[in-house]
C-alpha positions as CSV (number, residue, x, y, z in Angstrom):
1,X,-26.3,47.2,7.1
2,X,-27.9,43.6,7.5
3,X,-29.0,44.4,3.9
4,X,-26.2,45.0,2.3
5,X,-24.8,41.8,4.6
6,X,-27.2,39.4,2.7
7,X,-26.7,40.9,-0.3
8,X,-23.3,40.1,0.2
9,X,-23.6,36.6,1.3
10,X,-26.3,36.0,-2.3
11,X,-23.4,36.6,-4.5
12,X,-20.9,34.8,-2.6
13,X,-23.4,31.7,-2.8
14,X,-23.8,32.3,-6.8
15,X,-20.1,32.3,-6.7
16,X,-19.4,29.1,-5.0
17,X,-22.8,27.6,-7.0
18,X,-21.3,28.5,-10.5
19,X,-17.6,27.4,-9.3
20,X,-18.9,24.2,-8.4
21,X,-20.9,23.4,-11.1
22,X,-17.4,24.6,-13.2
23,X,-15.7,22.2,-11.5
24,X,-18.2,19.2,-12.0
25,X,-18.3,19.8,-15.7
26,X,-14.2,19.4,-15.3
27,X,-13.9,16.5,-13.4
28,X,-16.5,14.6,-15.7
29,X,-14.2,15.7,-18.8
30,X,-11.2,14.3,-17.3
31,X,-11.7,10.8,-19.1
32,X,-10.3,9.9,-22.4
33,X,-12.7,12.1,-25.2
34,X,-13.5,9.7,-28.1
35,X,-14.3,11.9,-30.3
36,X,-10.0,12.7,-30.4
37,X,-8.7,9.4,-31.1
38,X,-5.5,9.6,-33.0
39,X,-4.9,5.4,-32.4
40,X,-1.1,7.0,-31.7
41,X,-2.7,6.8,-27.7
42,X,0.2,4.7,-25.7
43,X,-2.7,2.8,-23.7
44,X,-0.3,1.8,-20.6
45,X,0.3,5.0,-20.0
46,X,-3.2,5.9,-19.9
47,X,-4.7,3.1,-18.4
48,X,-2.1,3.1,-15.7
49,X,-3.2,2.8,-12.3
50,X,-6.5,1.8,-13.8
51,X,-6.0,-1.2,-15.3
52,X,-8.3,-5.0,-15.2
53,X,-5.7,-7.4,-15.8
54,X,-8.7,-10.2,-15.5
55,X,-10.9,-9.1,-18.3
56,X,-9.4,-10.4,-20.9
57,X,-7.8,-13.7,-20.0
58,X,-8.4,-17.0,-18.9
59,X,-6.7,-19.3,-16.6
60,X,-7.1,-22.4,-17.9
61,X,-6.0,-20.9,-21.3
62,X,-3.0,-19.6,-19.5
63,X,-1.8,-22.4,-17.7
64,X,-2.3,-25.2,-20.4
65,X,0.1,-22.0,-22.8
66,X,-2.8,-21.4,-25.3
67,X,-2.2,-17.6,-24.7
68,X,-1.0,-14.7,-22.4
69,X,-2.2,-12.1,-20.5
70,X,-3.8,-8.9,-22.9
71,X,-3.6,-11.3,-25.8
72,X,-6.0,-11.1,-28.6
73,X,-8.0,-13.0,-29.0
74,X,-7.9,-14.8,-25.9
75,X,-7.0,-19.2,-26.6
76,X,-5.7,-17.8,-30.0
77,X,-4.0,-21.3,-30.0
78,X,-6.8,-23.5,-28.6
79,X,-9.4,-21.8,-31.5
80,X,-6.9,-20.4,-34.4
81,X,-9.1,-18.3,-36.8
82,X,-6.7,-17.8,-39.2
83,X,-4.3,-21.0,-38.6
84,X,-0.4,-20.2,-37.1
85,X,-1.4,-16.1,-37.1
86,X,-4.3,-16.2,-34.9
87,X,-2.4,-13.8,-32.6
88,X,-3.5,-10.5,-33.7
89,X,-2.3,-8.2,-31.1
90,X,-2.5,-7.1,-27.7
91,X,-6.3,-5.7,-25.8
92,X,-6.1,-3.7,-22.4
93,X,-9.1,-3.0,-20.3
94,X,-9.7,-0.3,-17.7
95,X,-11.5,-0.7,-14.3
96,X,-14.6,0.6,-14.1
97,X,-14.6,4.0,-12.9
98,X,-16.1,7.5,-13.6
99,X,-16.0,8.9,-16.9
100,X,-12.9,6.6,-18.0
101,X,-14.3,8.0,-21.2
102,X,-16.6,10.0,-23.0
103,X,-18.5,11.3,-26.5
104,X,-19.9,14.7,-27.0
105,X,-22.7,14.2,-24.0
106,X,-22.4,10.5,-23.1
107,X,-20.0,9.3,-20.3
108,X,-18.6,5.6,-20.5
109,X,-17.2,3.9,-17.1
110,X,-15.2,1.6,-18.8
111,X,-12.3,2.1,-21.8
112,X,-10.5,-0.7,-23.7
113,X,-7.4,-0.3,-26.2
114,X,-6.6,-3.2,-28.8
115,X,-3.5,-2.7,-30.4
116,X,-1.9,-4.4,-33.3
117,X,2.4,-4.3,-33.4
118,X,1.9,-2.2,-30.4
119,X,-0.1,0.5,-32.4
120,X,-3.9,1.0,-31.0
121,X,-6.0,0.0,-33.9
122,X,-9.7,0.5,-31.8
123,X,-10.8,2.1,-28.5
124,X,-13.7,0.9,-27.3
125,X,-15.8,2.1,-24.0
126,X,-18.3,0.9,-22.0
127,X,-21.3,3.3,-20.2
128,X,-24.7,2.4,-18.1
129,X,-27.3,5.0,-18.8
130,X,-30.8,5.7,-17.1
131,X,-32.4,6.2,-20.1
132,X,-33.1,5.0,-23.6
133,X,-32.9,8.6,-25.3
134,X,-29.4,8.9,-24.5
135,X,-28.7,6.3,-26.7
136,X,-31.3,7.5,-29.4
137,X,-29.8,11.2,-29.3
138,X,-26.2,9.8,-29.3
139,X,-26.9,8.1,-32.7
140,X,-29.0,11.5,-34.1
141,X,-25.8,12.9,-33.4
142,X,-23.5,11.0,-35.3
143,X,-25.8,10.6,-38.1
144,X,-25.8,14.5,-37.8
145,X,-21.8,14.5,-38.6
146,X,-21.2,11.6,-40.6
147,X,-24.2,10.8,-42.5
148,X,-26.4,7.3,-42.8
149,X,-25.3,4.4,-41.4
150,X,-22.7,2.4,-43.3
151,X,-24.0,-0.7,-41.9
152,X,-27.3,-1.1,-39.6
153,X,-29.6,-3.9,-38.1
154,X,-31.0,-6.2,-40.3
155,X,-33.3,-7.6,-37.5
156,X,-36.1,-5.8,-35.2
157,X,-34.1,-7.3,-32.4
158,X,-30.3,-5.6,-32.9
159,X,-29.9,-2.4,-31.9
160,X,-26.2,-1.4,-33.5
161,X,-25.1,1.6,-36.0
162,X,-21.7,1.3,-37.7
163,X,-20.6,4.8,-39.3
164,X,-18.4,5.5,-41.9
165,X,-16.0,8.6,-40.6
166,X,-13.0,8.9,-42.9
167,X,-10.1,7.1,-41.5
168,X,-12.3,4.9,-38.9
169,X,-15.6,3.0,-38.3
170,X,-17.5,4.2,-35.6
171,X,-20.2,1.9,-34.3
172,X,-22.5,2.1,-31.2
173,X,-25.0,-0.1,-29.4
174,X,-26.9,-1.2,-26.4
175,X,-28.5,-3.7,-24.3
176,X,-30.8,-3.4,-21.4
177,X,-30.6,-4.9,-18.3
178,X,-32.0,-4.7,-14.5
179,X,-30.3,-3.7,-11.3
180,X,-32.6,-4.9,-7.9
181,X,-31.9,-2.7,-4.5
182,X,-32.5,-4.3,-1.5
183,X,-33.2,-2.3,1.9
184,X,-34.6,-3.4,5.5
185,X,-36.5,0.4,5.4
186,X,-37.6,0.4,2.0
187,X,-39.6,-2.3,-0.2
188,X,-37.0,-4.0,-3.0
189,X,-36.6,-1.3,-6.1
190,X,-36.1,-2.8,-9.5
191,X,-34.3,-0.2,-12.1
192,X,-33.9,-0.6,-15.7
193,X,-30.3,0.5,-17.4
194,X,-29.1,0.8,-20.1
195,X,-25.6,-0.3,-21.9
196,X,-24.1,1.8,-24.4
197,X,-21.1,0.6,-26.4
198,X,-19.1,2.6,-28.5
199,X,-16.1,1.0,-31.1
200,X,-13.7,3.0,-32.6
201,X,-11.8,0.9,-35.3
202,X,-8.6,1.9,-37.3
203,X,-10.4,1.7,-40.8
204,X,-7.3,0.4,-42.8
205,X,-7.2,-2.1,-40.0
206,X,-11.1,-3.3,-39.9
207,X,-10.4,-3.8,-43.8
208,X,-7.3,-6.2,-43.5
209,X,-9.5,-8.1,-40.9
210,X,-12.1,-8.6,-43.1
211,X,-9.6,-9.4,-46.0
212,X,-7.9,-12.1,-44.2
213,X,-11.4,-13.6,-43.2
214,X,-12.5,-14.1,-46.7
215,X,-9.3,-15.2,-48.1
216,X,-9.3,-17.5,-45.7
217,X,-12.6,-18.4,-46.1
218,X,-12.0,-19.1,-50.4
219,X,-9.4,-21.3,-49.3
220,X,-11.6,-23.3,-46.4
221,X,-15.3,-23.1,-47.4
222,X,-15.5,-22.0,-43.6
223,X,-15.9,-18.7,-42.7
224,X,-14.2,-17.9,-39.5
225,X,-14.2,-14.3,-37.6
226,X,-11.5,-12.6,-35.3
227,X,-13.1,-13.7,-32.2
228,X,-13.0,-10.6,-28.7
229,X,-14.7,-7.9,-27.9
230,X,-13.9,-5.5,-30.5
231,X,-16.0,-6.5,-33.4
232,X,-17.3,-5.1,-36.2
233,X,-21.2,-6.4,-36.6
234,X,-20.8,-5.9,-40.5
235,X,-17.9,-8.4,-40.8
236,X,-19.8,-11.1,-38.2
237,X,-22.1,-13.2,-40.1
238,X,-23.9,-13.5,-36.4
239,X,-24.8,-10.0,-37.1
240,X,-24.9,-9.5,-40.7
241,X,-27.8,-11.4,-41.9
242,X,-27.6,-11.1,-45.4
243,X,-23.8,-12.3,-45.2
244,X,-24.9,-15.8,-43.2
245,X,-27.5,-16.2,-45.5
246,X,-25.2,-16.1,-48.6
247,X,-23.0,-17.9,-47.1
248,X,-25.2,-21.1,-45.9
249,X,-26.5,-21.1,-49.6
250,X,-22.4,-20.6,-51.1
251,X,-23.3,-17.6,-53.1
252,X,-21.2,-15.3,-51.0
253,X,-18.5,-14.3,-53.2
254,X,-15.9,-11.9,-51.4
């Protein structure tokens, strides 16, 4: 009888285990799966609750009426990059919390929408990892489903990818950076993370970006970029080398 009364009380324990676990794998998935973006998401209805209302303004900008909250870029009017239409659209930022996001087997804590005549043109998430290979086997994988890289580093010290995936750009990189735990029973703990950002932009969009910033640039001689956090390295001479370069010797051609 006591037997049979363990037996009974392994399987119930398997039971609970496996419905746990079940459970885990569903609360992780609740965030916003990148891999779906339709850019028809209405982003106050998903951000709602959840949303930073500081991340993408500034005060000063506000006050002296250079721009609005969620507009993009922020201080359109106190740095116009492309002169009385520097207002591109609207950007709105989540608070950090668990798996606000995530792609295939990375989670991101952090999801932004940018939106252009209130349509979302580019998601964007944020995600701390533990370690490196995360980031290594994230790009494998979408090299794995969409090919080489449409546009990669040009540098040993950028780490970026930008993908070429029918109607969008998909590009992904990361920084490091440090976290230091302080305890009175334990000496202080330094830990390394790492900071995985993933951009997914509206490919007809990304191209009329770039097309205002060279026609703008013929008519200038200065070559001026849509300033924020959802930028596409190829179209950032910062980023793209080979662009600065032709520009600062005005070969570059657009």
């Amino acid at each position: 009888m006591k037997k049979g009364f363990l037996f009974l009380l392994c399987i119930m324990a398997t039971a609970c285990s496996k419905q746990t676990k079940e459970q885990q794998v569903t609360e992780e998935k609740k965030g916003f799966n990148l891999e779906k973006v339709s850019f028809k998401e209405d982003p106050l209805q998903f951000l709602k609750g959840k949303i930073d209302s500081t991340q993408n303004v500034d005060t000063d900008f506000i006050k002296k009426g250079y721009s609005e909250n969620f507009d993009y870029p922020n201080g359109y009017k106190y740095e116009p990059w492309n002169g009385n239409e520097s207002l591109y659209g609207k950007a709105y930022y989540s608070t950090e919390n668990d798996s606000m996001a995530y792609y295939k087997g990375v989670y991101f804590n952090r999801v932004a929408f940018l939106t252009r005549n209130n349509n979302v043109v580019a998601v964007l998430a944020y995600g701390k990892v533990p370690k490196e290979e995360l980031y290594t086997n994230l790009k494998n994988q979408l090299q794995d489903e969409f090919g080489e890289p449409s546009f990669s580093p040009q540098t040993d010290q950028d780490v970026f990818y930008e993908f070429s995936a029918g109607d969008r750009y998909v590009q992904m990189d990361y920084s490091t950076g440090s976290e230091v735990t302080v305890s009175s029973d334990a000496p202080m703990k330094t830990e390394t993370y790492y900071t995985i950002k993933m951009l997914v932009f509206n490919k007809d969009a990304a191209d009329e970006i770039k097309k205002i910033q060279d026609a703008n640039y013929k008519k200038t001689g200065d070559y001026k970029i849509l300033p924020g956090d959802f930028q596409l390295y190829k179209q950032d001479p910062r980023s793209n080398i080979l662009m600065m370069s032709e520009i600062f010797d005005k070969t570059y051609n657009p």
